[in-house]
C-alpha atoms as a printed R data frame, in Angstrom:
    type eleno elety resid chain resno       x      y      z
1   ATOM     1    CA   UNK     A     1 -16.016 58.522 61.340
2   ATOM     2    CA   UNK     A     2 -14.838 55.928 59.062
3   ATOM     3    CA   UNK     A     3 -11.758 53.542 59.866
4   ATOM     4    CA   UNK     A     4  -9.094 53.901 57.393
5   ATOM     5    CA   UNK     A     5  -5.340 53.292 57.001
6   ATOM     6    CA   UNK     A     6  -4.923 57.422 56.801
7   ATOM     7    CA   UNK     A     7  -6.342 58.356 59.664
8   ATOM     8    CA   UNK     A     8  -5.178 55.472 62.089
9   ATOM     9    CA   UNK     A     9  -2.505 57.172 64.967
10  ATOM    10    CA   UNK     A    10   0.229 55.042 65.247
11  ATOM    11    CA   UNK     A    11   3.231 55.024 67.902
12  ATOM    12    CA   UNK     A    12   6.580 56.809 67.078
13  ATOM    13    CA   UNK     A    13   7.838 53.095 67.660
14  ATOM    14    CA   UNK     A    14   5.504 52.246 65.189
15  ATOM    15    CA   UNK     A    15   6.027 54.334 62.499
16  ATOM    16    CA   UNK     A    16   9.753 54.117 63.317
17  ATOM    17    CA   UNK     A    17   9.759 50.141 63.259
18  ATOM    18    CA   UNK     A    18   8.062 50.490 59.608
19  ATOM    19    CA   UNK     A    19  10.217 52.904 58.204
20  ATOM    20    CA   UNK     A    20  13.648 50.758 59.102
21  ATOM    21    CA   UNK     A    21  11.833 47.871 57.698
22  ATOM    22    CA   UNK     A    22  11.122 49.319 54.623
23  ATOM    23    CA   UNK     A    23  14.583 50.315 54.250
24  ATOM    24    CA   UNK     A    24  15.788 47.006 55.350
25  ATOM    25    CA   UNK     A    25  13.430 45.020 52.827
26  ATOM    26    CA   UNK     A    26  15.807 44.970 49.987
27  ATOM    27    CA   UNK     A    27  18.462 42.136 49.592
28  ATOM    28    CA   UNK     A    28  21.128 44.898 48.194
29  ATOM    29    CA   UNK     A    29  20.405 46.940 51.184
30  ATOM    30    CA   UNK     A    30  20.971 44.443 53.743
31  ATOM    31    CA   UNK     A    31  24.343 43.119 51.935
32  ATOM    32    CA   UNK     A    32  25.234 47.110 51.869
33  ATOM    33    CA   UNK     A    33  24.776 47.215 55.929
34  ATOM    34    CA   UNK     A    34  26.874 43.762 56.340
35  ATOM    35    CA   UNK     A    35  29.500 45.281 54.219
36  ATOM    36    CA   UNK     A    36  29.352 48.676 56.056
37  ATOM    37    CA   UNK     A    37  29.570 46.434 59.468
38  ATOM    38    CA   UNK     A    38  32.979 45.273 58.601
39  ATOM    39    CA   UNK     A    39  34.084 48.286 57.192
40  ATOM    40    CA   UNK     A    40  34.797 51.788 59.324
41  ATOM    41    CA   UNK     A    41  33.406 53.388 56.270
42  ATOM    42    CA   UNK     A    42  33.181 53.385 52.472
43  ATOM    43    CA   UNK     A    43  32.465 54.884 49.223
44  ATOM    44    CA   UNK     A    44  30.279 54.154 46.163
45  ATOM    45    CA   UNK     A    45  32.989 53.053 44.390
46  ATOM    46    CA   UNK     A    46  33.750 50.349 47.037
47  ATOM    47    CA   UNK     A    47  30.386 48.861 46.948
48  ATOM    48    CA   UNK     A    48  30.164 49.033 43.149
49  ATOM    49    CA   UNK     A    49  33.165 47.161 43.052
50  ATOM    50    CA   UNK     A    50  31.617 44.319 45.268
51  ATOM    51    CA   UNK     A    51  28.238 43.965 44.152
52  ATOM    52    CA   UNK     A    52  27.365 43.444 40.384
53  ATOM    53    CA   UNK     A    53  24.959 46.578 40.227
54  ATOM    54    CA   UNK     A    54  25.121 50.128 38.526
55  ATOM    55    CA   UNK     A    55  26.829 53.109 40.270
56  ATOM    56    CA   UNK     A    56  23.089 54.499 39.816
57  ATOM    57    CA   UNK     A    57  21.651 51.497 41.558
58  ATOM    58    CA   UNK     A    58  23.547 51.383 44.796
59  ATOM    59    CA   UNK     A    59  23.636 55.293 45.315
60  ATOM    60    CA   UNK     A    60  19.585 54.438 45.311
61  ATOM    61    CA   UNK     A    61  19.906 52.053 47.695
62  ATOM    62    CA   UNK     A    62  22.055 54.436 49.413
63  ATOM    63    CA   UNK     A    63  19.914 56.879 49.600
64  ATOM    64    CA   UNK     A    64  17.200 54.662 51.008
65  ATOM    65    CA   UNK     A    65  19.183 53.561 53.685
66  ATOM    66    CA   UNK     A    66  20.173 57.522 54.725
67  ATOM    67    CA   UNK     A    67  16.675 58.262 54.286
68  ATOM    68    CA   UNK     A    68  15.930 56.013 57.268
69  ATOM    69    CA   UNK     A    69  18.598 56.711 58.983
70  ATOM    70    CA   UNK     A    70  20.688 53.249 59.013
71  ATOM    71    CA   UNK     A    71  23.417 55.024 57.351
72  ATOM    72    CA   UNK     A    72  25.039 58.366 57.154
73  ATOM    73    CA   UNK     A    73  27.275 60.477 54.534
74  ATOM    74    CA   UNK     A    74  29.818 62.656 54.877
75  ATOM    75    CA   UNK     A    75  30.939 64.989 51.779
76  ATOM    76    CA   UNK     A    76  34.696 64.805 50.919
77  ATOM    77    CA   UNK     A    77  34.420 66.291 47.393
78  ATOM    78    CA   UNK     A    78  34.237 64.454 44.800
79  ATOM    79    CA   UNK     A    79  32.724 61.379 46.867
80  ATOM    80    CA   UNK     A    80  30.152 61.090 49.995
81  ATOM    81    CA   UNK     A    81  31.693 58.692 52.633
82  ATOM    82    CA   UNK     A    82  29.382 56.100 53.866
83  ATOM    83    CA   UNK     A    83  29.275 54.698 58.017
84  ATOM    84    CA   UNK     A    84  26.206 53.151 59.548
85  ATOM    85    CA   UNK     A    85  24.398 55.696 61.985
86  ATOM    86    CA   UNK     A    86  25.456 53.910 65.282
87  ATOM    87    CA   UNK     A    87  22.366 55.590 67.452
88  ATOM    88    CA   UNK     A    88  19.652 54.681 64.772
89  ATOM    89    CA   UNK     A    89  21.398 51.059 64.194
90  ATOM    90    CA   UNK     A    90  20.829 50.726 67.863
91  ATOM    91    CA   UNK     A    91  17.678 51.980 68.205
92  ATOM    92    CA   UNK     A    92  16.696 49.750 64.914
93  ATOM    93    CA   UNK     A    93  17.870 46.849 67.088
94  ATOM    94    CA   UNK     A    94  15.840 47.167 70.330
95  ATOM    95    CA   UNK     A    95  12.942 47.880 68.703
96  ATOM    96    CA   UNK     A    96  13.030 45.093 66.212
97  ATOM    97    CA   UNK     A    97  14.339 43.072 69.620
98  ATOM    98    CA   UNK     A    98  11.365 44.511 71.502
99  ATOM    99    CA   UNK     A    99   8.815 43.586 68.599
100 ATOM   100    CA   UNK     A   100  10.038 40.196 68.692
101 ATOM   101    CA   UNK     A   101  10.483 39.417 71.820
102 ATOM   102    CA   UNK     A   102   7.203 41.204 72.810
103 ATOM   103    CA   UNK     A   103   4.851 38.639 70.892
104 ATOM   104    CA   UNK     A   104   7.159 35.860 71.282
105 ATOM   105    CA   UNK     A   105   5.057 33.052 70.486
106 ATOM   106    CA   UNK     A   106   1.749 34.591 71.271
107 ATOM   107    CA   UNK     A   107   0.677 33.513 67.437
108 ATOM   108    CA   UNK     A   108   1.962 30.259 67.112
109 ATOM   109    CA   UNK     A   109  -0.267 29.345 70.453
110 ATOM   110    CA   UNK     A   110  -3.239 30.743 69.250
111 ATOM   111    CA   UNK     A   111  -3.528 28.464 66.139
């Protein structure tokens, strides 16, 4: 059978390392989280007051963010509330800590 990307197994680490980097590989998205770090918790409105982007743009990158878990919303009609997801920021953290630390330099040796 024939190699490809689509039928390579990777490790729940894995994927899960690639999905918060995805999410995280967006300059709005990170200055979202640092906002969201100083903040107990915010709305749409908040960040569209801070950052010189569309309502429609940030609830994207909203949405991005949710969708991999860094953040979480809570419905208080009209508006959806905004915190980061303290487990999944954590877990983001040791396994971008374990990555790194893990091939500490084993590349820049090997050149």
């Amino acid at each position: 059978m024939k190699r490809t990307l689509e039928n390579i197994k990777y490790s729940k680490e894995t994927e899960d390392i690639a999905m918060f980097a995805k999410a995280l590989a967006h300059p709005t998205r990170i200055a979202i989280l640092k906002y969201l770090d100083n903040q107990a918790c915010c709305f749409t409105g908040d960040l569209v007051e801070i950052l010189p982007l569309a309502q429609s743009t940030i609830s994207q990158h909203l949405k991005e963010l949710k969708n991999a878990g860094l953040i979480q919303g809570t419905v208080e009609p009209p508006k959806i509330r905004y915190c980061i997801h303290q487990e999944n920021w954590q877990k983001a953290q040791k396994l971008f800590e374990a990555l790194f630390l893990e091939n500490k330099g084993n590349y820049f040796n090997k050149c």
